[in-house]
N, C-alpha and C positions, 0 to 999 in steps of 0.2 A: 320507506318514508318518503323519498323522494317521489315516486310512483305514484305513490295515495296523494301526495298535495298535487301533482301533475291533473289526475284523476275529478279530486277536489276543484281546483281554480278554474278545469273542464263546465261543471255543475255550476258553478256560483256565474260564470259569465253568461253559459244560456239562459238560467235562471234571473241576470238582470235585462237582458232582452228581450226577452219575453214579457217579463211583468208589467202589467197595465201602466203607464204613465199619465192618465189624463190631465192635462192640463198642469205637466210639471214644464216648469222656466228655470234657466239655467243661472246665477245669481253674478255670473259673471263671465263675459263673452270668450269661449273656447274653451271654458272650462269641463263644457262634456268630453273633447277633445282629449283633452291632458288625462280624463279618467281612461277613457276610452285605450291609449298607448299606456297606459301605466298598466292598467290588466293584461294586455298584450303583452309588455313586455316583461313581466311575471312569469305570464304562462313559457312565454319563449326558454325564457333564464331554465324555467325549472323541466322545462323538455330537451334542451340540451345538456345538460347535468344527468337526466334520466339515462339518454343514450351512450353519453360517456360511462357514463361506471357501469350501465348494464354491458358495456361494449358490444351494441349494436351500429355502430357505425366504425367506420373503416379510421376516422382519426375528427380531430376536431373540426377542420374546415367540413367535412361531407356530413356531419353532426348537425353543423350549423346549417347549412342547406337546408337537410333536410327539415331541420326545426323551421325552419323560414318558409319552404311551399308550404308545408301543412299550417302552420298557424295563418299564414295567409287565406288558406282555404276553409279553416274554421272561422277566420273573420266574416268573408264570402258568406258562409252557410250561415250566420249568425245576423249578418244584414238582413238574407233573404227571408230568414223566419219568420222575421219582423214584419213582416209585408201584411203576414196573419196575426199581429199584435194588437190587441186597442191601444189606441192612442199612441202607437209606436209607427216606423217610417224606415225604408231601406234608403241608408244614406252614402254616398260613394265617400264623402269626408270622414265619416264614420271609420270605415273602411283602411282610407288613406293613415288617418290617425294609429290602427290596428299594426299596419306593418312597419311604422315609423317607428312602434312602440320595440315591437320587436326587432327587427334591426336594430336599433340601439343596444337593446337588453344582447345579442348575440353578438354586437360587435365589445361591450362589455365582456362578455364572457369570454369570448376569444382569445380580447387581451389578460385577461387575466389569467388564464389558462397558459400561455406563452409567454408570460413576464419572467425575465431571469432573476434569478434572486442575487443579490450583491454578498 
């Protein structure tokens, strides 16, 4: 389950960067921003989760790592695609927002992963 929405939220981000936006306006400033880190940090949350229970990483810190180069680098690849987009634009804020999103989403997970229970 986990896997397939890892999989899934894969699909639904290239599929919004890619798709033509001609002449779309943002309705309120940074608001692409905040989408932009909120999908990132989805994907992050649900690729760390993936790693833990499939126990492919060695414990949660190296989990989160590596959740954090790769979704970094899918954000990367996902700017650059855009370059062949209509009406789309490689943006480094874009970008910046991407790994804000995730960091957070992993520094969420971390703690919750390590919270002692009372």
């Amino acid at each position: 389950m986990l896997l397939g929405s890892f999989v899934v939220m894969h699909i639904l981000i290239l599929a919004a960067s890619v798709w033509p936006a001609p002449g779309q306006t943002v309705p309120v400033e940074g608001a692409d921003k905040l989408v932009h880190a909120a999908e990132f940090a989805v994907l992050a949350w649900l690729g760390y989760r993936v790693l833990l229970r499939r126990r492919l990483a060695v414990g949660a810190v190296h989990a989160a790592v590596a959740v954090f180069v790769y979704v970094a680098f899918w954000g990367a690849l996902t700017e650059v695609i855009q370059l062949w987009a209509p009406g789309r634009s490689c943006s480094f804020g874009d970008w910046a927002a991407d790994i804000v999103g995730a960091a957070l989403a992993l520094g969420a997970a971390w703690i919750l992963t390590h919270r002692r229970t009372v």
